[in-house]
C-alpha positions in Angstrom: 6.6 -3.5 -75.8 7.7 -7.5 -75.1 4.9 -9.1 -77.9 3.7 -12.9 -76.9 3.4 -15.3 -80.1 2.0 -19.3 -79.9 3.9 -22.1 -81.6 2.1 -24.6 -82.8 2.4 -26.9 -79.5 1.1 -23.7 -77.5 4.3 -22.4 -76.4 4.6 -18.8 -75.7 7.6 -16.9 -77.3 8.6 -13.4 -76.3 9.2 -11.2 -79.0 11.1 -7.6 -78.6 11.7 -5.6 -81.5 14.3 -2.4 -81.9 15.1 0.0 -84.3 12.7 1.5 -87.8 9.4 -0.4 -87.5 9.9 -0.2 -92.0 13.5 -1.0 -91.7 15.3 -4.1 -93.3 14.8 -6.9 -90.9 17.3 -8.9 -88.9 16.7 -11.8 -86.2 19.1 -11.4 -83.3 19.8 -14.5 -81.5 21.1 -13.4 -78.2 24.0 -15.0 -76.2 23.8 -17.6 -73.4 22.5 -16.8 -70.9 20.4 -14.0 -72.2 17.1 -12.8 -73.3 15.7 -10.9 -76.0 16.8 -7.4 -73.8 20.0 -7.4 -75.5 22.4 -6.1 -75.5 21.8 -4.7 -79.0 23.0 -1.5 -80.8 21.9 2.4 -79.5 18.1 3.3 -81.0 20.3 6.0 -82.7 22.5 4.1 -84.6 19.4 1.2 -86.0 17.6 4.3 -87.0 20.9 5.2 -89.2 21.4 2.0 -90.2 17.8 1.4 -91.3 17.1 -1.3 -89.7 14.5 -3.2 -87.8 16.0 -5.6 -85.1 14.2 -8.6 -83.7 15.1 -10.4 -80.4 13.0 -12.9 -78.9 14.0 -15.6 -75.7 14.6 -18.7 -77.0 12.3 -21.4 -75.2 13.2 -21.8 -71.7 14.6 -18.1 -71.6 13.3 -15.1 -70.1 9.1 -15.3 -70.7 9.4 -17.9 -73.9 8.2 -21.4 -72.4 10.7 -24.3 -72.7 11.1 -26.7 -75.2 12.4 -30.2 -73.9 14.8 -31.9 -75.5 15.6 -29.1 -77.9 18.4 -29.4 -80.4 19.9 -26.0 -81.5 17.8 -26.9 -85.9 14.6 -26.2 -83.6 15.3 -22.5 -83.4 14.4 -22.5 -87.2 10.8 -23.3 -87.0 10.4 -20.9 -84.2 12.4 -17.9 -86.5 10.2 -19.0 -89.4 6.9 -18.7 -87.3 7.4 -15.4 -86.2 8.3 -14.0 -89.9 5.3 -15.3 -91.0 3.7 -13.4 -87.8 5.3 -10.4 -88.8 4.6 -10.8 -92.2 8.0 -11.0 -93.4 9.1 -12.6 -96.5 12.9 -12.4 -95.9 15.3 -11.1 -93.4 18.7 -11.5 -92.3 19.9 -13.6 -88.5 22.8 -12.6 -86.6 23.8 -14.8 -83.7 26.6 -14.1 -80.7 28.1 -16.6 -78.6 25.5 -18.8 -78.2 23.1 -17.3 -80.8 25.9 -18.1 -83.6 25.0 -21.7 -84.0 21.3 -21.0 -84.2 21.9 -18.3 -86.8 24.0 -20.9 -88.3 20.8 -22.9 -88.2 18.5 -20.8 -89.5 21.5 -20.1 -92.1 20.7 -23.7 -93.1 17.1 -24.7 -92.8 15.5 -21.7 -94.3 17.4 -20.9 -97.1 14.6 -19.0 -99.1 13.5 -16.9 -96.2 17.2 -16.1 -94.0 18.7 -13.7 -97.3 22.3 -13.5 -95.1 23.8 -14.7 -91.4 26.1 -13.8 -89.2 27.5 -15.6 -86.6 29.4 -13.9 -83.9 32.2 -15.6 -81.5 30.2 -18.9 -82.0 31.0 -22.4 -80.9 32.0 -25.0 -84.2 29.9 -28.4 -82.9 31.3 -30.8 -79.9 31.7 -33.9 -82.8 34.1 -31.5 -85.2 36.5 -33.6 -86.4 39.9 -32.5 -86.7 39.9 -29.6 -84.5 40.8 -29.2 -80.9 37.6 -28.3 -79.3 39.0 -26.6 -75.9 42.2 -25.2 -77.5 42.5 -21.5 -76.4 39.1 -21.9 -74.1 39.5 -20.8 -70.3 39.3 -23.0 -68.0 36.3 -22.5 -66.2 34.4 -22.2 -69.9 36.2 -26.1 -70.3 35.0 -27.1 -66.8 31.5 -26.7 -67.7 31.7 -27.7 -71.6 33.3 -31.4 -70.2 30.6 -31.5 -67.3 27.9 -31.3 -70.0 29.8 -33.9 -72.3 29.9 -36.1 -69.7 27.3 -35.9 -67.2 24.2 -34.5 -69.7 21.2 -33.5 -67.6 22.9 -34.5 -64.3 24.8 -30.6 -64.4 21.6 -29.0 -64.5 21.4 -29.0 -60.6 24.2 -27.0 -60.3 23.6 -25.0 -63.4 19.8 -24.0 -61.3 22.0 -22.8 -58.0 24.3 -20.5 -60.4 20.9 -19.2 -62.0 19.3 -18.6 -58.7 22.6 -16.8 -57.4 22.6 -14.4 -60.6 19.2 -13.7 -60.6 19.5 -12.8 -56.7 22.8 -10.6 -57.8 23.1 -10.1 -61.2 25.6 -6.9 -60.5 27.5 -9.7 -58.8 27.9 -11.8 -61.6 28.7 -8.9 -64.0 31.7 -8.3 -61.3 32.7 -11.8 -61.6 32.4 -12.2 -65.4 34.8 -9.0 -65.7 37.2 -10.1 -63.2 38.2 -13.1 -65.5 38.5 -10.8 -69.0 40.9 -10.0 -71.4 41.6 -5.8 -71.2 39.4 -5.4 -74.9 36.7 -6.9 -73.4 36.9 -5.2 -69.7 37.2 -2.0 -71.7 33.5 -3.0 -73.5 32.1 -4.0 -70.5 33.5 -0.9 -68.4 30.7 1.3 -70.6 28.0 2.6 -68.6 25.5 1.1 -71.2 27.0 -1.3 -72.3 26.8 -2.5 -67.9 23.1 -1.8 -67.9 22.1 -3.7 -70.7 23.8 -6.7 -69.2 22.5 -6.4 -66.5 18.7 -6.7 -67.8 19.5 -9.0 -69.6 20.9 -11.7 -67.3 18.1 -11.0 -64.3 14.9 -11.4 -67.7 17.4 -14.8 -68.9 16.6 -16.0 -65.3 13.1 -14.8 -64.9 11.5 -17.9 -64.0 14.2 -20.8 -64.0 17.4 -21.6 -65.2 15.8 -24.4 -68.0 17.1 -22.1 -71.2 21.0 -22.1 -70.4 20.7 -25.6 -69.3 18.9 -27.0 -72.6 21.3 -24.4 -74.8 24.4 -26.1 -73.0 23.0 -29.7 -73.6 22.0 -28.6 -77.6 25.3 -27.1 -77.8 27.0 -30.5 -76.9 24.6 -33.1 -78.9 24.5 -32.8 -82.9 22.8 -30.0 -84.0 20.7 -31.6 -86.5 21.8 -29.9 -89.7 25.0 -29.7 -91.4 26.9 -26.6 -92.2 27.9 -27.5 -95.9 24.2 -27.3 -96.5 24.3 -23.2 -95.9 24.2 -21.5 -99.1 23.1 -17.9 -98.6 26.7 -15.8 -97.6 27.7 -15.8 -94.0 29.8 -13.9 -92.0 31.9 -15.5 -89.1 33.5 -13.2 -86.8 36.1 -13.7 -83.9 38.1 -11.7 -81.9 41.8 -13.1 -81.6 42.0 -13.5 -78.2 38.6 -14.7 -77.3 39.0 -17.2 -75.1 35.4 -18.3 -74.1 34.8 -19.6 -77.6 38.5 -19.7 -79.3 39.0 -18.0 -82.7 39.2 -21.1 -84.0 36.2 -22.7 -84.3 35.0 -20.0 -86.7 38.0 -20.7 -88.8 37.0 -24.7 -88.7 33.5 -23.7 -89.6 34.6 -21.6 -92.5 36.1 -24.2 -94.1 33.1 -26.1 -94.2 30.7 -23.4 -94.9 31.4 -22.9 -98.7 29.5 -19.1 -99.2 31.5 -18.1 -96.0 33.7 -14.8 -95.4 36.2 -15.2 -91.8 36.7 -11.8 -90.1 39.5 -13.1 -87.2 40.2 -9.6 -85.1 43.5 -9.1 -83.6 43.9 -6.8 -80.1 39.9 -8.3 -79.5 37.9 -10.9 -77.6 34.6 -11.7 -76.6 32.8 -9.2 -76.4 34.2 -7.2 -79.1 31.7 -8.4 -80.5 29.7 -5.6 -79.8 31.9 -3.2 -81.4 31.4 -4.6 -84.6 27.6 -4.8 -84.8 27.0 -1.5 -87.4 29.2 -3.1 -89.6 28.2 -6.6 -89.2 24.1 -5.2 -89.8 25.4 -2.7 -92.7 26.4 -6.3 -94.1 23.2 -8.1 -93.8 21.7 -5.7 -95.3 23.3 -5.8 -98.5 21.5 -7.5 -101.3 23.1 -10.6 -103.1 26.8 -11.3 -101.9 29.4 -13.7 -102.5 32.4 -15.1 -100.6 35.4 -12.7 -101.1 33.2 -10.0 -99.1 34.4 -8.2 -95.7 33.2 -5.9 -93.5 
């Protein structure tokens, strides 16, 4: 059952949680769009792994009210309040596409709490120097990162009619979203449940409005208001090769300026063979200690 908790200004967050109620716990930051529906691992394979997964819609997302202004630090306070609500001293995060910078975050900010993080085919920030930020990206994923950069709030028009369009369709969009993919990622998206839970999970993203994916874009592009030197628990960045909505290598940039970091780069994967690797990736988390030489 979706859980409701209040931030301190009176927003609502919407909290899901999957897997052994006793387990080891791990924050999933989910994609953008998305929602806390997923997609996350079978029940079957949590309850193997021991583990207790919690998703929740980041503001402006699915039932979770907006947060103006946000910059992608804020998730923190938000991951810290509902560990204290759920009376958790530490846990683990584990971010995807868009999730990956606000593990990263949490990574950061909450160093005695977050024990590991792993962040998934995530973005390096728009201001990293010395590496070519749209090298590898497709072009439509460029289109929209430039529009941000350089029209800020004036996309968000167009980023509402997309949202309404989805919401209307979201079967559509799924269609249009594996028309442009490499064939690892149409052969992740090509399972039946893997379809489903995509499909939940872009109609909840779009519930209400279309204010989450435009404030995650915007965060995405301004500085994220903590530095990723200052991480010191171990992190895992992984990347398919051929990815080409986020590029393999702005987890290499970030690993060499996250110093407790391990760099999984896949070859003969993408996007969303990101998926695939979730067992392993929580199996990880889940260890105690760690230092940098560690792989999956």
């Amino acid at each position: 059952m979706t859980r409701v908790v209040y931030a301190a200004d009176g927003r609502e967050l919407a909290v899901e949680e999957w897997g052994v109620p006793t387990g080891f716990p791990v924050f999933l930051l989910h994609g953008t769009p998305g929602s806390r529906l997923g997609p996350v691992p079978r029940p079957m394979t949590l309850y193997q792994l021991g583990i207790r997964l919690i998703s929740f819609d980041r503001p402006g997302y699915g039932r979770s009210d907006r947060m103006t202004g946000r910059v992608v630090a804020d998730v923190a306070a938000d991951v810290r309040l509902l560990a204290d609500v759920l009376d958790l001293e530490e846990f683990a995060v584990l971010g995807r596409s868009g999730g990956a910078p606000h593990a990263l975050a949490c990574a950061a900010l909450l160093p005695g709490r977050a024990t590991r993080a792993a962040a998934l085919v995530g973005l390096a920030p728009a201001q990293a120097e010395g590496l070519d930020w749209f090298e590898g990206m497709a072009p439509s994923n460029t289109r929209e990162y430039m529009a941000v950069r350089g029209q800020g709030r004036l996309v968000s028009a167009r980023l509402r009619s997309i949202a309404e369009r989805i919401r209307a369709d979201p079967a559509q969009h799924v269609a249009d979203l594996y028309a442009g993919l490499t064939q690892s990622d149409r052969r992740v998206v090509l399972e039946a449940g893997m379809r489903r839970m995509l499909l939940e999970t872009f109609a909840e993203a779009f519930r209400t409005s279309a204010d989450g994916w435009i404030d995650d874009l915007l965060a995405f592009c301004a500085p994220w208001g903590f530095e990723l030197g200052d991480i010191v628990v171990p992190t895992m960045l992984w990347h398919g090769a051929n990815d080409t909505f986020s590029p393999a290598g702005h987890s290499r940039w970030m690993a060499d300026r996250i110093p407790t970091s391990t760099v999984v780069v896949q070859s003969g994967s993408a996007h969303f063979g990101a998926f695939n690797v979730l067992p392993d990736v929580l199996t990880w988390l889940s260890r105690p200690g760690g230092h940098r030489s560690e792989r999956l």
